[in-house]
C-alpha positions in Angstrom: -5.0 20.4 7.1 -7.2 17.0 8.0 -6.9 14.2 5.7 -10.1 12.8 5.2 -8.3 9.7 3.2 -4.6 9.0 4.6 -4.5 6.0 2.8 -5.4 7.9 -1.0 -3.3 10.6 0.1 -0.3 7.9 0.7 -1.4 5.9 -2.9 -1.3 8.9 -4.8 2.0 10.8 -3.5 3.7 7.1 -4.0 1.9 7.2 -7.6 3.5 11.1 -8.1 6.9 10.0 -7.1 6.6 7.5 -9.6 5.8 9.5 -12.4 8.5 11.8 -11.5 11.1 9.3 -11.5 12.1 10.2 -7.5 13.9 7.9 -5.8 12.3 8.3 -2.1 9.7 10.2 -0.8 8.4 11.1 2.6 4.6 11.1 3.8 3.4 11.6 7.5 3.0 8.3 9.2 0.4 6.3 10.7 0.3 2.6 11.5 -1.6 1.5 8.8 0.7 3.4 6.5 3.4 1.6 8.0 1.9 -1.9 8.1 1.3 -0.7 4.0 4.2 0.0 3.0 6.0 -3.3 4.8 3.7 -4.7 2.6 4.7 -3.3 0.0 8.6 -3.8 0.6 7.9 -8.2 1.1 6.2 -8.6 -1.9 9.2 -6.4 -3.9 7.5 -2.8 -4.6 10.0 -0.8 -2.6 13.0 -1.2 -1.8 13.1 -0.2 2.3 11.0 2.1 4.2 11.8 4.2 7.8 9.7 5.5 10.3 12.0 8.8 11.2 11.5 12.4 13.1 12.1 15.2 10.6 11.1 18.8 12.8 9.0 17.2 15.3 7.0 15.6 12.8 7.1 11.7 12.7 7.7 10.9 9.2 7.3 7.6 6.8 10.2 7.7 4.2 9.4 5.2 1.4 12.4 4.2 -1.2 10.7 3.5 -4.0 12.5 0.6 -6.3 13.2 0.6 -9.8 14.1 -2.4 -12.6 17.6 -1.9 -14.4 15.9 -0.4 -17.7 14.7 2.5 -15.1 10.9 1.2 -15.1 8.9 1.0 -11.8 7.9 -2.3 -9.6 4.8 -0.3 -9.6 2.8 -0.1 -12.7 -0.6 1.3 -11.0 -2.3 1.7 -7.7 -5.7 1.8 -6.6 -7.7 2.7 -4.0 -10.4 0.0 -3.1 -12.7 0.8 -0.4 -12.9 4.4 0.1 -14.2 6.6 3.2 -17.5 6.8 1.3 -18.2 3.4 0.0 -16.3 0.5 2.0 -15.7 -2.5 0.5 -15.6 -5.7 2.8 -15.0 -9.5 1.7 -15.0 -12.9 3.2 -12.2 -15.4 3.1 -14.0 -17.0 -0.5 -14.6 -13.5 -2.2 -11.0 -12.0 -2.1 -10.3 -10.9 -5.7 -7.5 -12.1 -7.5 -5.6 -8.9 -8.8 -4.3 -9.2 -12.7 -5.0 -13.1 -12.5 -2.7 -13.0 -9.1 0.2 -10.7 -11.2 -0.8 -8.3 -8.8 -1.6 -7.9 -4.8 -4.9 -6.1 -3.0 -3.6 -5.4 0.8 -6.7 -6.0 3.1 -7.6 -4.9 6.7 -8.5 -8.2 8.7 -9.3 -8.8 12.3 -5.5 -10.5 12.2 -3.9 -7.4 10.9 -2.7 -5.9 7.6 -2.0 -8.5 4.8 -2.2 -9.2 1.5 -5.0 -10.9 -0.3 -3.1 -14.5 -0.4 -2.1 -14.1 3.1 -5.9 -13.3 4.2 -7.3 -16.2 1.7 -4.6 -19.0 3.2 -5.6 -17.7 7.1 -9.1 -17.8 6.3 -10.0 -14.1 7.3 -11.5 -11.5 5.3 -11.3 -7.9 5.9 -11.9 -4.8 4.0 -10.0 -4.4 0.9 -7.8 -1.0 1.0 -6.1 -1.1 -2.6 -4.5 -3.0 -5.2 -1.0 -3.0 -6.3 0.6 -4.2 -9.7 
């Protein structure tokens, strides 16, 4: 089976674990999905992530985090730019997500970062998805 969207595929399984209250859940890797999810475990979204072999497959296993009345660090994600309609900013144009409640994780020539990161370094990039 070929993915024509890892990073949708990776969105909506972490958005499926949610909903189904799990506490971790695995997804094949890729270094993007890696650099997202450490993203995700700095700005408090997860709790820890692993790169690990399971079978001969390399595997990203996410922890996802909850508050102490069970709810979820993560309300709602979205997917930004998509295979068929890209999305690309410059340093001034990087949205604020939910008046900066929330983060957008960006591609830049520097690397994977978030929106704040990008807008303080002065790079803009293509905007993968938003998190809050």
């Amino acid at each position: 089976m070929s993915l024509t969207d890892p990073v949708a595929d990776l969105l909506t399984r972490i958005r499926n674990a949610i909903n189904a209250r799990q506490q971790k859940l695995d997804v094949p890797t890729s270094k993007l999905k890696v650099e997202i999810a450490r993203i995700l475990k700095e700005e408090g979204y997860l709790s820890n992530f692993k790169a690990t072999e399971e079978g001969g497959h390399k595997v990203l296993r996410l922890y996802l985090k909850y508050g102490s009345n069970n709810d979820a660090a993560i309300t709602n994600l979205s997917r930004v730019s998509r295979p068929g309609c890209r999305v690309y900013v410059g340093h001034t144009e990087i949205p604020r997500v939910l008046g900066g409640l929330g983060i957008n994780i960006l591609t830049t020539p520097r690397g994977v970062m978030t929106g704040r990161q990008a807008r303080k370094s002065g790079v803009g990039g293509e905007i993968l998805c938003e998190v809050w």
